[in-house]
N, C-alpha and C positions, 0 to 999 in steps of 0.2 A: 539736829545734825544733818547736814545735808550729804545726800545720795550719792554713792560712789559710784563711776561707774561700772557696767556688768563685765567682768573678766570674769578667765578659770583661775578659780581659788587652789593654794596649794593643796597636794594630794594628802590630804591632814584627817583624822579620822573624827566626826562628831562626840559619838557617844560609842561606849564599849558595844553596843547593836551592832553598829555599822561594822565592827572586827570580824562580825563572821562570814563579812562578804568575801571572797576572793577573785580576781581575775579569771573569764574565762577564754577559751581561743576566740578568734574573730568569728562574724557571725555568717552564716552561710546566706543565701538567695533567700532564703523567705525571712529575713530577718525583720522581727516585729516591729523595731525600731523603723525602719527604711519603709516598710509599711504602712506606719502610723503617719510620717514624713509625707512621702508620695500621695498618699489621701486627700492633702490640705490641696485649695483650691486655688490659694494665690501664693505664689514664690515667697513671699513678704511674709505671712502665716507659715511660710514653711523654715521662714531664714530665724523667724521671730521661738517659735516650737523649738527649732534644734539648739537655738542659743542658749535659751531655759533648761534644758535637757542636759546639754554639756556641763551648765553650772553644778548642777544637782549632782550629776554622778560623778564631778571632779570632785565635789564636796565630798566624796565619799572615797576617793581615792581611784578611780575609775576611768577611763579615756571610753569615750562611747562604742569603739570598736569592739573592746571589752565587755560589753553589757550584751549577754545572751539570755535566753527566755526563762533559763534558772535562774539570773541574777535578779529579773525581775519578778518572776515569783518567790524571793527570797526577801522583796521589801516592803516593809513594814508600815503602820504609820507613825512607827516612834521614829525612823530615817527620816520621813516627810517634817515631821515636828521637829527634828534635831536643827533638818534645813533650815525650816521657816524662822526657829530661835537664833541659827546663826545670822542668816541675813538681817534679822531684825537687830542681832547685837555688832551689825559691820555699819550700821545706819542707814539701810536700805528703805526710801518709801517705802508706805505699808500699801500703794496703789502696784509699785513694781512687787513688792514681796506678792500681792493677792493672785497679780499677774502669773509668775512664776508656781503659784500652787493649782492657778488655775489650768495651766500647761501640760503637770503632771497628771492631774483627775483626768484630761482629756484622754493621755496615754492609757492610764489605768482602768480606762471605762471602755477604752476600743477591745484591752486585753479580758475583759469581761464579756463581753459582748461575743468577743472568741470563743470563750470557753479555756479561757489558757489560765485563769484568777478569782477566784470565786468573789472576792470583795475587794473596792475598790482600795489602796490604803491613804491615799487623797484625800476620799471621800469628804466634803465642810462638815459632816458630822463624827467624822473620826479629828478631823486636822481643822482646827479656826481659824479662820481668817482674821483679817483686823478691820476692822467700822475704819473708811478713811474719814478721816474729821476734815472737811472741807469747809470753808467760807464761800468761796464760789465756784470752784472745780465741779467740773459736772452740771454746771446752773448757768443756766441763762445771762448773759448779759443785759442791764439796763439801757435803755435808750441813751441816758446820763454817760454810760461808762461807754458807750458807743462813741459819744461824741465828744468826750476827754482821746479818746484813743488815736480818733479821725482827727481833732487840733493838735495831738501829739506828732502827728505824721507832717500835717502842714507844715509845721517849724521846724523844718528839718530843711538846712540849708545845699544841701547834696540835689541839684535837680533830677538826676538819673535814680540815687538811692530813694528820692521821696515821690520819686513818680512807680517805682517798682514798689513800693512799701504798700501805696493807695491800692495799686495795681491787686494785690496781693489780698489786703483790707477787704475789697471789697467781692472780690473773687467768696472769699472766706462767707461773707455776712451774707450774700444774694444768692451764690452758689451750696452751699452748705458741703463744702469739698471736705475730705480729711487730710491733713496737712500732707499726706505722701502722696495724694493726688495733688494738689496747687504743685507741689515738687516737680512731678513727671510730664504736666501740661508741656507741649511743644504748636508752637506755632500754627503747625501744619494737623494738630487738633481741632484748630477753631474754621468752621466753615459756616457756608448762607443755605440754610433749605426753606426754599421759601421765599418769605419774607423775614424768618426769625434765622438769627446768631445759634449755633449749636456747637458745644463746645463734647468732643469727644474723649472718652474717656477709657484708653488701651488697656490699663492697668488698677484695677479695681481689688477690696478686699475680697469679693465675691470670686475674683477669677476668671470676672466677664465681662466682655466690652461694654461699658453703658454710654448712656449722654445726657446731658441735662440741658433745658433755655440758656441764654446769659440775654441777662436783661441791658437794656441801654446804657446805664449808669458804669454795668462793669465792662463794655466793651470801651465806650469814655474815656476810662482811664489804664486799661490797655492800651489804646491807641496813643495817650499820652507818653506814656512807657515806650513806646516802639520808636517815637518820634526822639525821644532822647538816646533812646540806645543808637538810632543815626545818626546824631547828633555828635557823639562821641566816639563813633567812628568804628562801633560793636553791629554784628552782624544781628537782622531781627529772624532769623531762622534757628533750629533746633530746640533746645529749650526754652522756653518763654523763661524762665526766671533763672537769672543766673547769678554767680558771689560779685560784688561789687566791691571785696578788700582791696586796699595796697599792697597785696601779697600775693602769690605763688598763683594762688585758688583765682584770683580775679579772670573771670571769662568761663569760670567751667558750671554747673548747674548747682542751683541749691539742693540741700537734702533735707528732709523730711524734720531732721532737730532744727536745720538754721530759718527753716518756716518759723518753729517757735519759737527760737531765739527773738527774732524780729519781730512777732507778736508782745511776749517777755519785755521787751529794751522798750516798747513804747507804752506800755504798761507801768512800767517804771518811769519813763517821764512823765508820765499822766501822775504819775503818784498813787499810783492802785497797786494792789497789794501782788506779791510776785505771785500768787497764783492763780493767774488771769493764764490759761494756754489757747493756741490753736483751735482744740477741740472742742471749745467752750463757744464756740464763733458758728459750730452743728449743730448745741444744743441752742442757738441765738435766734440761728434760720429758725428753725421748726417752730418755737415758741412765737417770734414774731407774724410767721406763716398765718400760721395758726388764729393768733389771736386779730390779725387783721383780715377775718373772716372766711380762711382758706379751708374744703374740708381736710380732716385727716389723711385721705387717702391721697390726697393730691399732695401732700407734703410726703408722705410714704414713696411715693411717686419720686418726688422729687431730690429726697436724700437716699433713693432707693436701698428702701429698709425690705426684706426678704418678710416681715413679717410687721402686722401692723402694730402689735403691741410694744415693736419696739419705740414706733413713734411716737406712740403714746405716753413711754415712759421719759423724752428727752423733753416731750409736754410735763408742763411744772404744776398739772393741776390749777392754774389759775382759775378756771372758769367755775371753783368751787366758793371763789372771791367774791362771786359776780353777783351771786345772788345767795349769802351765806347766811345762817343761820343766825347773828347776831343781829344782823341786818332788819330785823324782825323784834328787837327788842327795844323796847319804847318804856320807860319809869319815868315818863312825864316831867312838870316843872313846877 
């Protein structure tokens, strides 16, 4: 079944637990919520946290104005398990459900850390998650599946859509962007220090300005890009990537889904299975990085990861390939 998207669910009660919540008055200035809110480092983390939070407590009859520090030390983890069963029976990914639980434990863990909840009721060992069973979400792409993606792009008869497409392609694979940066990239981002192209980066999950090289190939087809959007008589200022519909939206910037969307669509010409996303294009960088003899820290560097094990982990272990244990085994002829 596929995933519906995230609204507030009717104010409907899960399980008889949840009846003995009731509404309390609005929340005063130190309200934990707005605390927990304000904490987050990028907007985007803060818009993504309250969207989660709204679900949850609509789920239980609740407008978040409503939820005061008694109502959250009033819930449980059979509330959290009630959630997670309902989302999982509305046919909610089990990547978006993991998301949304992992939202909660964060609230739940700051209110511990206060002294306001002795246990967390989130916690993955009170509340399970679900194993996402993926084929390549999460995994690296193939050189193969690279270059089905990149001939997918080429035969796209739109010069402007196929030159913003490559544009995009390759920003993704060279730069290891997150799709809501390729989104927010403007123009007036990219500058020469130096000798090398640097592409800045205002709005980050971190919350902090970064920047990363852009190698020749992806300035190439940027410029390719710019050349068409003059061509067709589009301004090349503000944001670099903007909707190319015959609608409404035509001229205003992409956003952060219609990146995937256009990953997605040419995925599906290539004939690759629809869960090929955006994000798959960060774990591509780092792996390629990597295996074409970069060390780790210079891809830590350069997907700037706060912590090296995260880069470690978007690395798929190959290097256990290289020289494995079977490798070693010889029963003659």
């Amino acid at each position: 079944m596929s995933e519906q998207p995230d609204r507030n669910p009717a104010a409907t009660t899960l399980n008889p637990v949840v009846r003995k919540l009731t509404p309390t008055p609005a929340l005063v200035s130190d309200d934990p919520l707005e605390q927990f809110l304000s904490g987050q480092l990028s907007e985007r983390t803060r818009r993504a946290y309250y969207a989660d939070l709204q679900h949850f407590f609509a789920s239980i009859g609740l407008e978040l104005n409503e939820v005061s520090l008694v109502v959250l030390q009033s819930i449980t983890f059979e509330h959290v398990v009630a959630f997670r069963n309902q989302l999982a029976s509305e046919g909610y990914k089990r990547s978006s459900i993991n998301r949304k639980l992992s939202s909660l434990k964060s609230l739940f863990k700051m209110l511990v850390a206060l002294g306001h909840i002795e246990k967390n009721p989130a916690d993955s060992t009170l509340v399970r998650g679900y194993k996402v069973d993926e084929t390549l979400a999460g995994k690296a792409l193939s050189n193969q599946v690279l270059n089905k993606i990149q001939q997918a792009i080429t035969e796209e008869k739109d010069d402007l859509v196929r030159t913003r497409d490559a544009a995009i392609f390759h920003l993704l694979t060279f730069g290891g962007l997150r799709r809501s940066e390729v989104a927010g990239i403007a123009w007036e981002d990219i500058s020469l220090e130096g000798v090398f192209h640097i592409l800045h980066l205002p709005e980050t999950k971190s919350g902090v300005a970064q920047e990363i090289k852009l190698q020749s190939i992806v300035l190439h087809h940027l410029e390719l890009y710019k050349e068409q959007l003059q061509a067709a008589g589009l301004p090349a200022t503000g944001k670099v990537f903007i909707s190319l519909s015959r609608n409404q939206s035509r001229g205003q910037p992409l956003t952060d889904q219609s990146v995937n969307h256009i990953v997605k669509k040419y995925a599906l010409r290539a004939g690759l299975p629809q869960s090929v996303t955006a994000h798959m294009f960060r774990h591509t960088c780092c792996t390629l990085a990597i295996e074409g003899g970069a060390k780790p820290q210079q891809v830590q560097a350069h997907l700037r990861h706060k912590d090296l094990k995260t880069t470690m982990r978007y690395y798929e272990n190959r290097e256990k390939l290289l020289d494995n244990a079977s490798d070693y085994i010889n029963i003659g002829s």
